[in-house]
Backbone as numpy.savetxt, mean C-alpha at the origin, in Angstrom:
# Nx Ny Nz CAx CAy CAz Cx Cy Cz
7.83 15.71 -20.55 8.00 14.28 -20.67 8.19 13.86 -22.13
7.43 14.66 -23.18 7.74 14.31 -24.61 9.52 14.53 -24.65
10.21 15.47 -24.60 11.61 15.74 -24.22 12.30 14.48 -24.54
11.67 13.37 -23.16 12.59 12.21 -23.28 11.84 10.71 -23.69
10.97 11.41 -24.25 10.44 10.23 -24.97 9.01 9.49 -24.52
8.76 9.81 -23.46 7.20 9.40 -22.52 5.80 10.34 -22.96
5.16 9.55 -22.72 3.99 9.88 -23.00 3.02 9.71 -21.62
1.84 10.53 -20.95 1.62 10.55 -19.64 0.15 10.28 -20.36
-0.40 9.17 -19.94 -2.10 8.42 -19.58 -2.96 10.04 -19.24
-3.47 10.56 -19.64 -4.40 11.40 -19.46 -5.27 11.62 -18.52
-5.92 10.21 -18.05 -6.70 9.90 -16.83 -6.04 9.43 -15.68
-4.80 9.11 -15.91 -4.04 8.51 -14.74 -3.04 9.27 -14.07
-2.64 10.37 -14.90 -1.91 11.41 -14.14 -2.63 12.16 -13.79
-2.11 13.08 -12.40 -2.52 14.05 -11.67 -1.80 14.55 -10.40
-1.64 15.92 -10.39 -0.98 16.45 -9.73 -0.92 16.01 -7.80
-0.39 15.53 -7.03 -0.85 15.20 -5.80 -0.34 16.09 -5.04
-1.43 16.79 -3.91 -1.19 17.88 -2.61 -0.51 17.01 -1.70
0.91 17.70 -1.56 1.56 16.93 -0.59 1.41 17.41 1.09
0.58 18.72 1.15 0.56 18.98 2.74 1.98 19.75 3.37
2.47 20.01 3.04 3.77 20.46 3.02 3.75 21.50 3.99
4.86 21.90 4.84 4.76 22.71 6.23 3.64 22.95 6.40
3.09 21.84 7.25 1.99 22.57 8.08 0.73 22.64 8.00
0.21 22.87 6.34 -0.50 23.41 5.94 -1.73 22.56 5.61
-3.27 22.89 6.27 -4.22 22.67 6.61 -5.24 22.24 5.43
-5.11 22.61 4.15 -6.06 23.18 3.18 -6.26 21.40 2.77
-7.46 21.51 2.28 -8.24 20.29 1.70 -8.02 20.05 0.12
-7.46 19.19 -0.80 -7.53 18.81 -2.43 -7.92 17.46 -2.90
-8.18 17.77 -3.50 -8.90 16.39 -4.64 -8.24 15.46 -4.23
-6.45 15.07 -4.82 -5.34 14.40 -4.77 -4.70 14.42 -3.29
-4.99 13.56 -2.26 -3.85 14.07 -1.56 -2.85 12.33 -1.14
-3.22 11.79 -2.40 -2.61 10.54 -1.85 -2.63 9.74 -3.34
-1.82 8.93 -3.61 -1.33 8.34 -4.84 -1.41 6.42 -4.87
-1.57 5.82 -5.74 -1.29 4.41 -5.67 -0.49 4.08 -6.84
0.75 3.48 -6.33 1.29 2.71 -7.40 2.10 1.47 -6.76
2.04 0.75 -8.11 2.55 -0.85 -8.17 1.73 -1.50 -6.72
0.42 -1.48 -6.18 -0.13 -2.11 -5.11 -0.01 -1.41 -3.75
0.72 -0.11 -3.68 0.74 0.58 -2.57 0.23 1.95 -2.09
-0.30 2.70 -1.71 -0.73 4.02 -1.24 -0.04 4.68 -0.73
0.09 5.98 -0.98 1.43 6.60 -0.61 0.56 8.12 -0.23
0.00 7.80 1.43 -0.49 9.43 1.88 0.41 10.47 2.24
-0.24 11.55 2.33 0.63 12.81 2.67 0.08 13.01 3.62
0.01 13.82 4.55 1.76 13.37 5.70 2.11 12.24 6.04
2.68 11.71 5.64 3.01 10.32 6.85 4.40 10.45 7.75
4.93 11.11 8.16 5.73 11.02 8.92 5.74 12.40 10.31
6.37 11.66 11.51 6.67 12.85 12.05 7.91 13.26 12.36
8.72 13.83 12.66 10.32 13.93 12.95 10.35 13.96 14.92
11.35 13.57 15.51 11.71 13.59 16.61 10.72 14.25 17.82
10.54 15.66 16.86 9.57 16.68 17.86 8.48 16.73 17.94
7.99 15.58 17.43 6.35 15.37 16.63 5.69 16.06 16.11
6.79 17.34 15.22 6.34 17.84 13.80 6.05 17.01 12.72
4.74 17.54 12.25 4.39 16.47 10.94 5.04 17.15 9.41
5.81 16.36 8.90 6.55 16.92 7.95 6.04 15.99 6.47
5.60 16.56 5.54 5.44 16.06 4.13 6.43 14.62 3.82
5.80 13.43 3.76 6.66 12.31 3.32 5.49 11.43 2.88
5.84 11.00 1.89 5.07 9.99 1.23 5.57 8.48 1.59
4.97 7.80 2.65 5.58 6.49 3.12 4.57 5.79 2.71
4.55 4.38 1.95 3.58 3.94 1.40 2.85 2.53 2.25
2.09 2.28 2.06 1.15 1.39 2.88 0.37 0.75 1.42
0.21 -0.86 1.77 -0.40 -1.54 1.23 -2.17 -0.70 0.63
-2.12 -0.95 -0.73 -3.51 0.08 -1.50 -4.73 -0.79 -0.68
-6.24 -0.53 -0.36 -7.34 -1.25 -0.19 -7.27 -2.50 -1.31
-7.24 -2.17 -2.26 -7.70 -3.01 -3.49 -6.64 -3.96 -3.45
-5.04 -4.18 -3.48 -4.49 -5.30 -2.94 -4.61 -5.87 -1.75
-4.95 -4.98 -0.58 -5.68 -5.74 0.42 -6.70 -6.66 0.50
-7.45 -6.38 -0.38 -8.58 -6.86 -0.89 -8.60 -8.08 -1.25
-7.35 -8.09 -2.32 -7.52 -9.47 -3.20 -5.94 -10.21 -2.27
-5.61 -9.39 -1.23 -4.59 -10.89 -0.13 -5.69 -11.92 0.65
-6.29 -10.84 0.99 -7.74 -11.49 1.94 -8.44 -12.30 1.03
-8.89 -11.98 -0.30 -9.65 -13.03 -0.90 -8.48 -14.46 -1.29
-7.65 -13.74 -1.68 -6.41 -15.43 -1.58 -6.57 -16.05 -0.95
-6.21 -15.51 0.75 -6.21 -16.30 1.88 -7.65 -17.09 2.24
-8.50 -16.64 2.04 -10.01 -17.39 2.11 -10.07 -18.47 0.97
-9.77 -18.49 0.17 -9.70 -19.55 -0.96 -8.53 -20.98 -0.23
-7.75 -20.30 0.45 -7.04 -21.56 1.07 -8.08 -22.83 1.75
-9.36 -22.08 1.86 -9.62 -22.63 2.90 -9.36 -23.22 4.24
-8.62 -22.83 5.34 -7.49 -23.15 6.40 -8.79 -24.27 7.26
-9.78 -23.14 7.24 -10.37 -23.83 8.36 -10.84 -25.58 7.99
-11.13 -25.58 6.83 -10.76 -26.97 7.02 -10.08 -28.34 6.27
-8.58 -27.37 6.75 -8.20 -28.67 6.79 -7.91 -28.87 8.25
-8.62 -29.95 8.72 -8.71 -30.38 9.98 -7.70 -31.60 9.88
-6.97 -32.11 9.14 -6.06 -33.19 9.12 -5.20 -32.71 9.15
-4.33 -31.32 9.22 -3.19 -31.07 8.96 -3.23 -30.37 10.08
-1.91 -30.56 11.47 -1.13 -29.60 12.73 -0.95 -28.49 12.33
-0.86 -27.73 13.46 -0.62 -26.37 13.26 0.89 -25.95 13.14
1.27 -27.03 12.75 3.02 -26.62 12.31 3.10 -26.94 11.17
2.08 -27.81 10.37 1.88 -28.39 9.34 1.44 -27.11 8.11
0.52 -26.50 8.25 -0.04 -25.07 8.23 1.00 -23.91 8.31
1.76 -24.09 9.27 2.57 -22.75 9.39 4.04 -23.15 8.37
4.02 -24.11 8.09 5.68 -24.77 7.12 4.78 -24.30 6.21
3.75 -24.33 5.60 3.25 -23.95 4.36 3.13 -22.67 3.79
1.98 -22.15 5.05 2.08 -20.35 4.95 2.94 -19.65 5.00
3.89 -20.11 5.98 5.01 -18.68 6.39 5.58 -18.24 5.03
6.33 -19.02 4.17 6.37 -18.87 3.10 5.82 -17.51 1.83
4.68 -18.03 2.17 3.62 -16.76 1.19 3.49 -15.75 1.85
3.11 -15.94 3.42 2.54 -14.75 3.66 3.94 -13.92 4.08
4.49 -14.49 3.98 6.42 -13.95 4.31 6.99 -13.18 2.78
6.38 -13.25 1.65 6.53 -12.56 0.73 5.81 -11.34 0.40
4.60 -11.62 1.20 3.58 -10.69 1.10 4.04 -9.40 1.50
4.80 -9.85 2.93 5.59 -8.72 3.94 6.51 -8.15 3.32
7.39 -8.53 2.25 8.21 -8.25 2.06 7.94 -6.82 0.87
């Protein structure tokens, strides 16, 4: 990485066990987080419901964490003056980015 100019965080890199054909064995690393997402090994299966090495990523705990604490700060439950279409013109919005 010096080569092209990078420099690698010391504590933040680390090698990750991807599980790769098949293979059973237990490691430290077997799953990664970046930019808010988790990325386990295996996640996929192919047609024959062989499990094949793919890193497909899923929302991390810790941004889960802090969507759920967002959404509680809305306080929904009460606003009792506002319809439930009133509510949903508002949310869909955010939580429609969230998805994205």
């Amino acid at each position: 990485m010096v080569e092209v100019g990078l420099m690698l965080h010391p504590v933040k890199t680390k090698i990750v066990y991807s599980k790769d054909n098949g293979r059973r064995d237990s490691y430290e690393h077997e799953s990664f987080t970046f930019l808010g997402f988790t990325f386990p090994a295996p996640g996929a299966r192919d047609k024959y419901g062989v499990i094949f090495a793919s890193f497909l990523p899923a929302v991390s705990r810790e941004a889960l964490k802090a969507l759920g604490q967002r959404a509680r700060r809305w306080r929904i439950r009460l606003q009792i003056s506002s319809d439930l279409a009133d509510l949903a013109r508002w949310m869909n919005p955010i939580v429609g980015g969230w998805m994205q």
